[in-house]
RODO-2510 file (C-alpha; in nm, 4 decimals, decimal comma):
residues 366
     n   res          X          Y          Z
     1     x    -1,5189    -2,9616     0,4728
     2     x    -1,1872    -2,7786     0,4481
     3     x    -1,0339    -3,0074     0,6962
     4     x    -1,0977    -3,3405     0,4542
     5     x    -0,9874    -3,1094     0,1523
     6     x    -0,6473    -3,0035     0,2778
     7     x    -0,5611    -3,3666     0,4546
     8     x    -0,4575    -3,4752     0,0562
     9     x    -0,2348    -3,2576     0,0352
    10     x    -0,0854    -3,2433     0,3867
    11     x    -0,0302    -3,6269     0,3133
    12     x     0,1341    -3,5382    -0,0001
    13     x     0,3572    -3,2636     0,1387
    14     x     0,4724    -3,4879     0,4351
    15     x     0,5545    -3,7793     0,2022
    16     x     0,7563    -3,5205    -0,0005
    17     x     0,9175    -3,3624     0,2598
    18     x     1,0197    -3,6746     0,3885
    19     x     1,1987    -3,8314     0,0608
    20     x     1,3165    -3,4780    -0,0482
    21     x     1,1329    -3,4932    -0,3330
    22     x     1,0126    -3,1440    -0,4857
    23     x     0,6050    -3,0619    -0,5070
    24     x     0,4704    -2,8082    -0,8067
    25     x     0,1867    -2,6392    -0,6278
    26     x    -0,0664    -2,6014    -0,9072
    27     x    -0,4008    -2,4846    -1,0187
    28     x    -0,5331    -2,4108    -1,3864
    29     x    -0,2108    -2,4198    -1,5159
    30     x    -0,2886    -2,0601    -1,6859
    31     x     0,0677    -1,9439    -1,5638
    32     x     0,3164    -2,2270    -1,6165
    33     x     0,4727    -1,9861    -1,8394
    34     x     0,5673    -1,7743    -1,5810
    35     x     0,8967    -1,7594    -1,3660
    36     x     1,0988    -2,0202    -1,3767
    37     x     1,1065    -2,4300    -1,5082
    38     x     0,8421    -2,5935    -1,3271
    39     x     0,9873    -2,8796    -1,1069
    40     x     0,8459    -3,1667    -0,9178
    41     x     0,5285    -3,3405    -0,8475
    42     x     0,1830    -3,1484    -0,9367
    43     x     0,0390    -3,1062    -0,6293
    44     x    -0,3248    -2,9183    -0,7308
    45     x    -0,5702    -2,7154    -0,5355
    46     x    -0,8354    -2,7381    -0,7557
    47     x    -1,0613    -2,9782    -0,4518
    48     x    -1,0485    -2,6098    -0,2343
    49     x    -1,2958    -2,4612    -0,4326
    50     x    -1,5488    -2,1842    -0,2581
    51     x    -1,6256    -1,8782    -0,0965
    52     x    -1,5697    -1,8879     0,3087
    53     x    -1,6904    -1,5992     0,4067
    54     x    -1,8494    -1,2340     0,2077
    55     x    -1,9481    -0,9386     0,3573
    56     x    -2,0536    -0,6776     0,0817
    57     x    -2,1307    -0,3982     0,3485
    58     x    -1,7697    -0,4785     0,5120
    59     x    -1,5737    -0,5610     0,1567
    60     x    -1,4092    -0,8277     0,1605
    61     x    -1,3762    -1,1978     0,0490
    62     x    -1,2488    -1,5047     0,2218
    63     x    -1,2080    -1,7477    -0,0811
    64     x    -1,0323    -2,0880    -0,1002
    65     x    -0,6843    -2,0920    -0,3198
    66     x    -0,8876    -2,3522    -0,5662
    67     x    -1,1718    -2,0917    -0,6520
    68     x    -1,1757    -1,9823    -1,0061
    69     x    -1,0905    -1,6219    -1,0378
    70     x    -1,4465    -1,5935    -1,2661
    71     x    -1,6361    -1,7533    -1,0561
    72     x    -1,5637    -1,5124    -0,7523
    73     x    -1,5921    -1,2090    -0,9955
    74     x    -1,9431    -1,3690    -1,0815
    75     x    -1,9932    -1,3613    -0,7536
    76     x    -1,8528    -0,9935    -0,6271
    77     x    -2,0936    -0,8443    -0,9407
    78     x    -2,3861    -0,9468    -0,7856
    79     x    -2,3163    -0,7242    -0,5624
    80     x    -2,1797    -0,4139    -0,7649
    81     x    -1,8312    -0,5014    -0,6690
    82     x    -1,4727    -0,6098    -0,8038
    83     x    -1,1649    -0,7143    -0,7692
    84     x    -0,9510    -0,3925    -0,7829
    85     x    -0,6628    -0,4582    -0,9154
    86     x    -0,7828    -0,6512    -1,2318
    87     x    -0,5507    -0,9621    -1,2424
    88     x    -0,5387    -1,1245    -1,5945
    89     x    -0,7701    -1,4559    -1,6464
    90     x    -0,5471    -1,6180    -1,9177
    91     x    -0,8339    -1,8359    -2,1761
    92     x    -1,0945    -1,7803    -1,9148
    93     x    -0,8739    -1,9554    -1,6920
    94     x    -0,6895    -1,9105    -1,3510
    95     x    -0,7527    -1,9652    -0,9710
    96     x    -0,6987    -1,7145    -0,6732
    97     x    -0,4197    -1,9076    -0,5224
    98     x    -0,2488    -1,9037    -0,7917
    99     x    -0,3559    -1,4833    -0,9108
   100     x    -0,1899    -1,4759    -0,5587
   101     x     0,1155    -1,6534    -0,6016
   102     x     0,2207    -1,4695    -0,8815
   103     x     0,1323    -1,1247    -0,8181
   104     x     0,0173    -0,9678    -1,1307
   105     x    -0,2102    -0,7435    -1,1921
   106     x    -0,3783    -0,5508    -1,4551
   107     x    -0,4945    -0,2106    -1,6240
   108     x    -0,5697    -0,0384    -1,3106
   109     x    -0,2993    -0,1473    -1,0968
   110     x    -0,1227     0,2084    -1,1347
   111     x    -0,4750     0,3808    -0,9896
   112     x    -0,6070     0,1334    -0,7265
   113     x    -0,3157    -0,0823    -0,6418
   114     x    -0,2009    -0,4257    -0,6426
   115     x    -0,2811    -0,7734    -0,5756
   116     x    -0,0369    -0,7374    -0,2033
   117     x    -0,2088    -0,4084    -0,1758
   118     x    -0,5780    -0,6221    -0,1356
   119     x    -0,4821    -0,9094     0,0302
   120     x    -0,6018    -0,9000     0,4016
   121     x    -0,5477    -1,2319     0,5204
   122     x    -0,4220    -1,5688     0,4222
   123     x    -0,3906    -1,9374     0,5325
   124     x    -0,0936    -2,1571     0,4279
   125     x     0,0416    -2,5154     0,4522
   126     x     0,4240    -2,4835     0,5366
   127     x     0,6409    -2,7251     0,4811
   128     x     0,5931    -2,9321     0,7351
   129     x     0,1950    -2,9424     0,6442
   130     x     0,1496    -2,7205     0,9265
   131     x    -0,1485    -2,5397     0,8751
   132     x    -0,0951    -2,1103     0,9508
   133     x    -0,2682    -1,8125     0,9504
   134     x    -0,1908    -1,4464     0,8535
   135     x    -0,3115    -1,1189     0,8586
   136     x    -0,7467    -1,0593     0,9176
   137     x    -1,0402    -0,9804     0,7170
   138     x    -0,9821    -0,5776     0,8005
   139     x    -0,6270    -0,3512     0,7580
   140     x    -0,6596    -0,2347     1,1206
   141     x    -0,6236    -0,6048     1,2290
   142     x    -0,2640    -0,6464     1,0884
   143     x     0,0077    -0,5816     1,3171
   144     x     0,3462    -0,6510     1,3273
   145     x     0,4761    -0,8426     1,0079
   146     x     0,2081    -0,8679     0,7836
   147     x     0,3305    -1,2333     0,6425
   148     x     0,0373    -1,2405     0,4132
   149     x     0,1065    -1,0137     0,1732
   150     x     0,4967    -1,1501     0,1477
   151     x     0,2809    -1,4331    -0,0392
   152     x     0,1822    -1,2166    -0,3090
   153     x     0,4436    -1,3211    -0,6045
   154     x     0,5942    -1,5239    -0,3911
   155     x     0,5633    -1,8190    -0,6751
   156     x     0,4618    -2,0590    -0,3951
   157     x     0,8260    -2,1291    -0,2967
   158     x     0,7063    -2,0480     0,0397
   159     x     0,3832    -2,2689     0,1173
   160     x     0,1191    -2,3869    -0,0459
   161     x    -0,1717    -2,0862    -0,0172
   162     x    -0,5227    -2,2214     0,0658
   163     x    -0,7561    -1,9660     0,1788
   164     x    -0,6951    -1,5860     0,1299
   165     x    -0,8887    -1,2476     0,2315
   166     x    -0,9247    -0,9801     0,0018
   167     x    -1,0535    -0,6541    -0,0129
   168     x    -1,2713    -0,5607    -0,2612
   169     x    -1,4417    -0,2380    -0,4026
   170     x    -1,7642    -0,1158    -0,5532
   171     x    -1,7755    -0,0626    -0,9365
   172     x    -1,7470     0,2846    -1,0135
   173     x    -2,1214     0,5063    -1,0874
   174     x    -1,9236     0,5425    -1,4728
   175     x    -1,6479     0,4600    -1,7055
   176     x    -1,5541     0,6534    -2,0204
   177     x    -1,2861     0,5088    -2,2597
   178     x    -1,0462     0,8300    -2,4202
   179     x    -0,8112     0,7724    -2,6996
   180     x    -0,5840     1,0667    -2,8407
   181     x    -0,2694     0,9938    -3,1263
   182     x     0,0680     1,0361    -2,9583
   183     x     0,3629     0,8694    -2,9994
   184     x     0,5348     0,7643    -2,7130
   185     x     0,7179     1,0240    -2,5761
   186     x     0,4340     1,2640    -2,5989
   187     x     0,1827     0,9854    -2,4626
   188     x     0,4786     0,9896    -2,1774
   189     x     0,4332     1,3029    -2,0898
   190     x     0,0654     1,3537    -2,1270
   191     x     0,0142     1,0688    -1,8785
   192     x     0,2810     1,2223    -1,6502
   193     x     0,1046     1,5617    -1,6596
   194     x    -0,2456     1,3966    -1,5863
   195     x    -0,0885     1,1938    -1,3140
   196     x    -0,0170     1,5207    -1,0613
   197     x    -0,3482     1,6573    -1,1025
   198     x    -0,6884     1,5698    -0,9433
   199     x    -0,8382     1,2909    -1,2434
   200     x    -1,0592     1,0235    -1,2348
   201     x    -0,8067     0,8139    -1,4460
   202     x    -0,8140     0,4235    -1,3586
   203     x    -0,6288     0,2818    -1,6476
   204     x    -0,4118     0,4094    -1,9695
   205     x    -0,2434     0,2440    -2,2199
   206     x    -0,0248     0,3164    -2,5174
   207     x     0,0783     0,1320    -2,7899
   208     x     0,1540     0,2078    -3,1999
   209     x     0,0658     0,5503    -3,1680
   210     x    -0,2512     0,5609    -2,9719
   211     x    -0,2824     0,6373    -2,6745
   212     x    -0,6001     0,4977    -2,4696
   213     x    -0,7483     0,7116    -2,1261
   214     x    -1,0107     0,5094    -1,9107
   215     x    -1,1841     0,7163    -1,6506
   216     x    -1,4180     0,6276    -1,3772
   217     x    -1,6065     0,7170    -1,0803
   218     x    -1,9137     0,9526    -1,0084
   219     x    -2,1038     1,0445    -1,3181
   220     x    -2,0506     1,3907    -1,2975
   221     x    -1,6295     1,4005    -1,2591
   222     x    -1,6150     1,1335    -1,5335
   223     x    -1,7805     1,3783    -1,7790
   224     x    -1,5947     1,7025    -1,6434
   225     x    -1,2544     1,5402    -1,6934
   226     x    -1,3878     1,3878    -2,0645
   227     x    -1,4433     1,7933    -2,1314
   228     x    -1,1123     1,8641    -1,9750
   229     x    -0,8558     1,6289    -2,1972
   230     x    -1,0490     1,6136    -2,4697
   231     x    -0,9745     1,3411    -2,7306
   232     x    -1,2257     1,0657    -2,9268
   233     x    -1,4817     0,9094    -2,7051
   234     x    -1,4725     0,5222    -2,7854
   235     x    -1,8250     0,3867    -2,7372
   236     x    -1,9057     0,0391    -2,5791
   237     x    -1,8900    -0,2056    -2,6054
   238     x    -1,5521    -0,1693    -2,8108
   239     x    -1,3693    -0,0085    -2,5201
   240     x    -1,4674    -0,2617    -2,2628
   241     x    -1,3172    -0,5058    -2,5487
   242     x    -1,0168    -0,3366    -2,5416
   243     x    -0,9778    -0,3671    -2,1741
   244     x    -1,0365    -0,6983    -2,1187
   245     x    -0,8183    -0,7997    -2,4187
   246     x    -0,4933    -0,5890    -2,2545
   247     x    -0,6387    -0,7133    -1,8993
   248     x    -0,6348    -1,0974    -1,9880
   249     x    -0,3575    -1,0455    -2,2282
   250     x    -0,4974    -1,1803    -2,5620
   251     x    -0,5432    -0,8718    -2,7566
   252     x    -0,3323    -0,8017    -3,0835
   253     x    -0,0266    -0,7116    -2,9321
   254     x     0,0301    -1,0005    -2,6449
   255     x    -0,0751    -1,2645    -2,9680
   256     x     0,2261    -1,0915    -3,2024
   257     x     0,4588    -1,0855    -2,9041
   258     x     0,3887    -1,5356    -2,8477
   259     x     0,3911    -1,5583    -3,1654
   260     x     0,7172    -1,3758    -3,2350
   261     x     0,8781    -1,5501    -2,9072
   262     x     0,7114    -1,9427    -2,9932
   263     x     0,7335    -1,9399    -3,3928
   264     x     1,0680    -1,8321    -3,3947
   265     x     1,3014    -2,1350    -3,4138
   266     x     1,5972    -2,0027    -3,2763
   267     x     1,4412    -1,8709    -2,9716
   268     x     1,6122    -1,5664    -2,9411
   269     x     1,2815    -1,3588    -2,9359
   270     x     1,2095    -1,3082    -2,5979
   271     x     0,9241    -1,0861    -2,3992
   272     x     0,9800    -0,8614    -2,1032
   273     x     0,7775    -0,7049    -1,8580
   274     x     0,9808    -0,3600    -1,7118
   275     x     0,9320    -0,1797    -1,4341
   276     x     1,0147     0,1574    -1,4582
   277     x     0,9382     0,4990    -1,2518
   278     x     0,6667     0,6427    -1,4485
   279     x     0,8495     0,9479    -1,5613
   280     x     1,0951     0,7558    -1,7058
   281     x     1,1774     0,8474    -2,0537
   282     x     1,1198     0,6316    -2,3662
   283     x     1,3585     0,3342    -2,3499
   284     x     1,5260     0,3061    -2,6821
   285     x     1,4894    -0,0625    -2,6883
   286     x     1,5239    -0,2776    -3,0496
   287     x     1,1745    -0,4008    -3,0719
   288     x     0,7742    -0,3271    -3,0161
   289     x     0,6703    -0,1981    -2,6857
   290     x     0,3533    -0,1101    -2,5110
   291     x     0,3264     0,0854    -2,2302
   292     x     0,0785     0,0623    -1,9567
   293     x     0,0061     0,2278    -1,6005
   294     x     0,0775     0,5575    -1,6602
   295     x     0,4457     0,5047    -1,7985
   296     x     0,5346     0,2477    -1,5050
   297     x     0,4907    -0,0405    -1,6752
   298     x     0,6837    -0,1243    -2,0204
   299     x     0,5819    -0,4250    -2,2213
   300     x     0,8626    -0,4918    -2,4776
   301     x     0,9021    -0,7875    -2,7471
   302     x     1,2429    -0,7982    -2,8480
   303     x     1,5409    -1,0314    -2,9564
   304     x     1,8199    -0,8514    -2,7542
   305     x     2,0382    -1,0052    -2,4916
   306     x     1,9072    -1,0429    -2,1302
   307     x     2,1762    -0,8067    -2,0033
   308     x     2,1217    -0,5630    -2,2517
   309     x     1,7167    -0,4878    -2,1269
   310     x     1,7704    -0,5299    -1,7623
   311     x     2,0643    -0,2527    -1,7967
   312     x     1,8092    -0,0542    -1,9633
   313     x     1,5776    -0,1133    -1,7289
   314     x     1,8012    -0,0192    -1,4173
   315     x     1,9932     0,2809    -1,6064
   316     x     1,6100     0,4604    -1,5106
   317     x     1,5646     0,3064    -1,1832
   318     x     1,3371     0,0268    -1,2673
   319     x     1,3833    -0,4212    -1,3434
   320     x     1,3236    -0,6452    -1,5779
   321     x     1,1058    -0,9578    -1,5468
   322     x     1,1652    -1,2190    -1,8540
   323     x     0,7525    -1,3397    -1,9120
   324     x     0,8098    -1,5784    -2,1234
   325     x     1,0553    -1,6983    -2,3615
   326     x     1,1687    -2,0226    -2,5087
   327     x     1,5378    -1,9933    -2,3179
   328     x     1,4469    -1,8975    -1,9730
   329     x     1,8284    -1,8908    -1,8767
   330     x     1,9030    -1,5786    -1,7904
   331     x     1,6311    -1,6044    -1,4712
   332     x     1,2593    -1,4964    -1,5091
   333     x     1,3263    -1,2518    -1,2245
   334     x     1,6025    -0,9590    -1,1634
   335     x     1,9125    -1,0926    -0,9816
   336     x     1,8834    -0,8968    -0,6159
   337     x     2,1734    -0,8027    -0,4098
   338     x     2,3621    -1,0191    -0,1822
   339     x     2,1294    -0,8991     0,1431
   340     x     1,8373    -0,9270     0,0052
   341     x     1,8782    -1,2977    -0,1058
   342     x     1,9769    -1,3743     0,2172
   343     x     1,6518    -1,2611     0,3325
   344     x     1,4885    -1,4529     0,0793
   345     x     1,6588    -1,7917     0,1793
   346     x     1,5835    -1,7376     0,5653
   347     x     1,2018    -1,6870     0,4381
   348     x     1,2737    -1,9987     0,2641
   349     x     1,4399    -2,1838     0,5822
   350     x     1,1529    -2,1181     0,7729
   351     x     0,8609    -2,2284     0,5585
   352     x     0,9752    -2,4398     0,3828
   353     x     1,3004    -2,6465     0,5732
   354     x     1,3297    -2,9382     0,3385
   355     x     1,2817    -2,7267    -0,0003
   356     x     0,9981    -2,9238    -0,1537
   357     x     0,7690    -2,5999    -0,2753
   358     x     0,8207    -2,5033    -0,6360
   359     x     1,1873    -2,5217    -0,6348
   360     x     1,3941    -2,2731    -0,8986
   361     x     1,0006    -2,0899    -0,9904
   362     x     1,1522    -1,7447    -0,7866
   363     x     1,4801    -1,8112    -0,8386
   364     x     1,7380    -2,0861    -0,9222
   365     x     1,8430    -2,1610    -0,5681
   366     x     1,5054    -2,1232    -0,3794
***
């Protein structure tokens, strides 16, 4: 069955890598607006669509690139399970390959780690429509270079991902949903405090002057720690709301930020995702920010120049990543040093010889 699904597109990527002409690996579609132009031919991998393999007792997940992301969390609750690191379903939509390609992840990133930090084992077609495979379904079976996880926000420039492993954990016994009024620089250092001692804290977020605690695990710690911080419970099933909204990116402050970037006819407006050490202090940045895993991640809508942000951004040791934005000239992604995008283009070279895979999506000359 997988054979007759991938032959397509191994047809499609030898045509293309014999006439040179570039192939845009897609899926939903749900991030187009991420990274760079989008460039070539769609090539989709919606036909691999299913779960290969689940082992609840063993967690993990073998799952075709194709697979809508809610139909494998359908799937994993079932079982009392999830994926860990919470990546955003944009309208409902999104597939793995492509949660994979680009990397991000949501609310409890900080706590439980990222999508690279899940992702056991993959399967590729190269450029040559070579079919390889990386990495296992355990972390004791990678050795060596672990080439799987170099796919994870890798924006497909490398191959076209069709089957990947991921681990996958049980839901937690209980979640409790904290708020407390802070502004930011107090909500900075409250989260910074919390963060060196022993706390059941999976998520946080601040934004205009609240600042929101989610804890979870056994029964027992969840209420302990409630006791400990103190602050105003927020019942369900308005703090689940709240989650998913800043999870999947559609809650009141993502809408103002498209709105402020898209209505705006000069397109100077742009968004930025900034990644910061999480004792960073407050950035003092023209424009509304929100602030998510524990101070390491800085959300800010704002019509400043490119090199103004990503100096702010390095100044405290961290980049900036343009989301979206009418005028995506200045790069979607932080310029790296000379020997690092070196290593990038022999990555490149050897995947991908003939350049076909989602040219200019990483960065202009990949």
């Amino acid at each position: 069955m997988l054979a007759e699904a991938l032959q397509p597109l191994k047809d499609a990527i030898a045509a293309a890598t014999e006439s040179r002409q570039p192939l845009r690996i897609t899926g939903h579609g749900s991030k187009d607006f991420y990274g760079g132009d989008l460039v070539g031919t769609p090539l989709s991998t919606q036909a691999l669509n299913g779960i290969t393999a689940y082992e609840p007792s063993e967690l993990f997940v073998s799952v075709l690139a194709g697979t809508p992301i809610g139909g494998l969390e359908a799937l994993l609750l079932e079982q009392r399970q999830r994926l860990a690191f919470e990546p955003p379903r944009f309208g409902g939509q999104g597939t793995v390959g492509g949660m994979v390609a680009t990397g991000l992840s949501g609310p409890s990133r900080a706590a439980l780690g990222s999508v690279r930090d899940h992702l056991l084992g993959a399967t590729i077609l190269n450029g040559q429509g070579e079919l390889l495979s990386f990495g296992g379904t355990v972390m004791k079976n990678v050795a060596g270079y672990d080439l799987s996880r170099v796919l994870a926000g890798s924006m497909g420039v490398l191959g076209l991902i069709a089957e990947v492993t991921l681990k996958v954990v049980p839901l937690p016994a209980s979640t409790l949903t904290l708020r407390f009024d802070a502004d930011q620089p107090e909500a900075l250092r409250l989260m910074n405090t919390w963060a060196g001692q022993p706390l059941p804290i999976e998520a946080t977020a601040w934004w205009d002057g609240a600042l929101l605690v989610r804890l979870a695990g056994a029964s027992n710690a969840v209420k302990m720690t409630a006791a400990q911080l103190g602050g105003e419970a927020i019942p369900e099933p308005g703090a689940s709301q709240f989650w998913f909204g800043l999870r999947d990116q559609r809650d009141e402050f993502f809408a103002s930020a498209a709105n402020a970037v898209f209505a705006n006819s000069d397109g100077l407006v742009r968004f930025w995702r900034l990644s910061v050490p999480s004792t960073a202090p407050e950035l003092k940045l023209h424009g509304e920010q929100l602030v998510e895993w524990g101070g390491a991640l800085r959300w800010v809508c704002t019509p400043l120049a490119s090199h103004q942000v990503r100096e702010a951004a390095a100044a405290v040791g961290g980049h900036a990543t343009l989301y979206f934005a009418q005028d995506k000239a200045p790069g979607a992604f932080a310029p790296l040093p000379a020997p690092l995008m070196a290593i990038h283009r022999r990555l490149k070279a050897s995947f991908d010889p003939q350049g076909v895979f989602n040219p200019g999506r990483l960065y202009a000359d990949l």
